[in-house]
N, C-alpha and C positions, 0 to 999 in steps of 0.2 A: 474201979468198976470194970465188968468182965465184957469184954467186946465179942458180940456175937460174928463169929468167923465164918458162917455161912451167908451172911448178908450179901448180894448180888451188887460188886461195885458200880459206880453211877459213870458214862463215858458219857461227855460230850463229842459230838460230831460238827464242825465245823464247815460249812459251804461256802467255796469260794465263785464268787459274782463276780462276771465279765459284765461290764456295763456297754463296751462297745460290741457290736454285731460283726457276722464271722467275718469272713478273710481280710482278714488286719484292720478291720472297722472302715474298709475304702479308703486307707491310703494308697492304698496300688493304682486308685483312678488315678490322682493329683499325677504320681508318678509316670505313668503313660501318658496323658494329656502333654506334660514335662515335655515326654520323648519325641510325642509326634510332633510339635510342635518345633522341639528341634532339629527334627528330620524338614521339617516346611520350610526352616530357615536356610537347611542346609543346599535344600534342591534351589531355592531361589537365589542362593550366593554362586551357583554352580552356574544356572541359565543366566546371570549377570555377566560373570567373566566371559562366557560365551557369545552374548550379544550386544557386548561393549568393545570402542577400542582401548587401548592402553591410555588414550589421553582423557575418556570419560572415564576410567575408570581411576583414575588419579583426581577427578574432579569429585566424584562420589566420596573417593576417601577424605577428599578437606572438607567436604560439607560436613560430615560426618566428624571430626578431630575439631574438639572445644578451643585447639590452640593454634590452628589453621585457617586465619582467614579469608573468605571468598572473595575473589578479586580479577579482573580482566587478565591476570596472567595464567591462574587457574584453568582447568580443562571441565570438561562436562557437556551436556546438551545446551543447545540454544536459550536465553535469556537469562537462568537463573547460575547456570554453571559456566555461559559466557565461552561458549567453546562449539564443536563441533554436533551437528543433531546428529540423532540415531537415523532420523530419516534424510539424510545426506546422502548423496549420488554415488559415496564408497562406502556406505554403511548397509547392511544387512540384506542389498537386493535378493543376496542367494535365499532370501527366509520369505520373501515375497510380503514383504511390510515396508520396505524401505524406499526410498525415493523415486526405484526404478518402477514400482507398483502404483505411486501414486502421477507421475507423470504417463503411465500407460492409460490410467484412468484419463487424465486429461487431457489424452489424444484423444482417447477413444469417444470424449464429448464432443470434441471438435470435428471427429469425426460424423458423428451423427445429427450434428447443426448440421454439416454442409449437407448429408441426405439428403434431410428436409427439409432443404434450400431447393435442391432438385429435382424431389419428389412434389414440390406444392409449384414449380414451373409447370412441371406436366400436369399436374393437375388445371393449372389455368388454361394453358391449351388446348387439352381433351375437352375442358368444360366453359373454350370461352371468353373467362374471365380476362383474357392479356390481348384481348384484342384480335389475335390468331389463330380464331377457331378452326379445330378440321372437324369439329363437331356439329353437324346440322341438326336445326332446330327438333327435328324428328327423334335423334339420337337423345337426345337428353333424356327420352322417359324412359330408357333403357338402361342408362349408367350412372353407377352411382361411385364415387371412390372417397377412398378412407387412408389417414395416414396409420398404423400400427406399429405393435416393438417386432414385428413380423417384414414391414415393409411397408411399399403403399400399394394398395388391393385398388383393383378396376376392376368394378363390378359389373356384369353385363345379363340382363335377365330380361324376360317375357313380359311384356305389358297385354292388358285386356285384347283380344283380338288383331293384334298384332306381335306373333312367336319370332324368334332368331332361328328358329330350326322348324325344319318339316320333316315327316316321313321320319321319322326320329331324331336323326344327328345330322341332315342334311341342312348347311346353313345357306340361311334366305340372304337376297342381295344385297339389305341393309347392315346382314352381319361381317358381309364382306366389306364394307368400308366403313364399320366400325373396326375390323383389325384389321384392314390395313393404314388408318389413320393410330389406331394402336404401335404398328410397328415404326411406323414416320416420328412417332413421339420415344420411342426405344432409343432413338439415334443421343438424345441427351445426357443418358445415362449407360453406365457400362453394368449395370447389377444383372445378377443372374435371374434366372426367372421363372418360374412355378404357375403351374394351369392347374386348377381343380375345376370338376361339372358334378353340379345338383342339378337334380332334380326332382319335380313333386311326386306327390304320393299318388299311382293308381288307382283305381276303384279294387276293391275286396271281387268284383264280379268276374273279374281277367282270370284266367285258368295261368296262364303265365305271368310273371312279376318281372317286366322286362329295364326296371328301374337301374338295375345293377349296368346291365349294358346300352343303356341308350347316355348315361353320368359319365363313361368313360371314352364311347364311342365320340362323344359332343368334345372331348377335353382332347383326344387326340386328333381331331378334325379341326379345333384351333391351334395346336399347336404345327399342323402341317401348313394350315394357313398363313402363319407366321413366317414360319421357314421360305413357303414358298414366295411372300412377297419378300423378302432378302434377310428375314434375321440369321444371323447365325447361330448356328443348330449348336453349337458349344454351350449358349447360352442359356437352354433350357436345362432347367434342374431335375426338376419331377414334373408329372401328369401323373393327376392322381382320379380316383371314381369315387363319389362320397353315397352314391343312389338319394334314397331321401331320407337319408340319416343326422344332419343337421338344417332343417328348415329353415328358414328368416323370419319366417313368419307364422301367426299359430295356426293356420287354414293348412293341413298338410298339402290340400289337393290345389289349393290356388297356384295359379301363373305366377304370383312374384316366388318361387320357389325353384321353379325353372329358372338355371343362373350359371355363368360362366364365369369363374374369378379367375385375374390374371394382376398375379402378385410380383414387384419388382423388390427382390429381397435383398435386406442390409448386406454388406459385406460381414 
């Protein structure tokens, strides 16, 4: 039979199918995760050798070795490695985590017991409570103190009709022995020591706002007071003016806002 030789031959075309999705179907993640991973391990074997000694880190390596058993001859940290701790007295002070940081910590508590061993004396005395008051019955409605992480604050302020100051920052005869029964109480303690003066808010009707200077005139009028019954002037830290920008109270214009603090601060 004659085969027609113009017939159009038949091509198949064949597509090939990637079933995984492009850059290499995400094994490249597995692989990075691999590397960082081994870079994690690497920096942490680094700051090992670094804040170990030679004889923890000999204990690290028996815990570690299936055929190394742990034993009181072995080295390592305290209880499990039966050796020297990381927070021992020649371990890593220079890193400020080591023995030498935590026994500073544990001055510094014993430190601050004895304060306020100190601080709640004077407090009995100014207010009294020990038997030895230089505080007359009068003073009381005037002072009030508080222990803080600041120090302990004696606080001295205006009751109803009866001011600590006249004529602005001129102080009246009862404020004069209140500091000087103040400074008799100084003698207990050697801390340094900080004055701040409030006082309330004036009326809106004043053409001058004399708040700013009568806070700091009153602050440095006790502090001369001090000095002048015998403290030593070394001892004052600051004298500061606050006008009537922190209140005690929500009345801005009331007397208890008029107030002298006289703070004996931490070492």
């Amino acid at each position: 039979m004659a085969v027609d030789r113009n017939v159009a031959p038949v091509i198949i075309k064949r597509k090939k199918v990637i079933v995984a999705g492009g850059h290499h179907g995400g094994a490249w993640k597995v692989a990075y995760a691999d590397f960082v991973t081994a870079m994690m391990a690497f920096f942490m074997l680094m700051w090992l050798l670094n804040a170990t000694t030679e004889k923890q880190r000999k204990g690290i390596a028996d815990y570690f070795s299936p055929t190394a058993p742990i034993s009181r001859l072995s080295s390592g940290s305290n209880g499990m490695f039966m050796g020297d701790s990381v927070f021992a007295d020649d371990v890593l002070p220079r890193m400020g985590v080591g023995a030498s940081s935590l026994q500073e910590s544990t001055e510094n508590s014993e430190n601050e017991d004895a304060q306020d061993q100190a601080f709640k004396e004077m407090q009995d005395i100014l207010l009294g409570l020990g038997g030895e008051s230089m505080v007359e019955d009068r003073w009381l409605r005037h002072v009030v103190t508080r222990v803080t992480d600041e120090g302990l604050v004696l606080e001295f302020f205006d009751a109803p009709d009866d001011p600590l100051f006249t004529d602005g920052a001129e102080p009246t005869k009862l404020l004069h022995e209140i500091v000087y029964a103040v400074r008799e109480a100084s003698r207990l303690v050697s801390n340094q020591i900080a004055i701040e003066g409030h006082v309330a808010k004036v009326p809106v009707v004043r053409i001058d706002d004399p708040v700013w200077d009568w806070s700091a005139d009153r602050a440095f009028r006790i502090s001369e007071l001090l000095t002048g019954y015998g403290l030593e002037p070394d001892r004052l830290r600051r004298v500061t003016a606050y006008g009537d920008r922190e209140p005690i109270v929500d009345n801005l214009m009331a007397d208890r806002n008029n107030r002298i603090e006289v703070i004996y601060l931490r070492y």
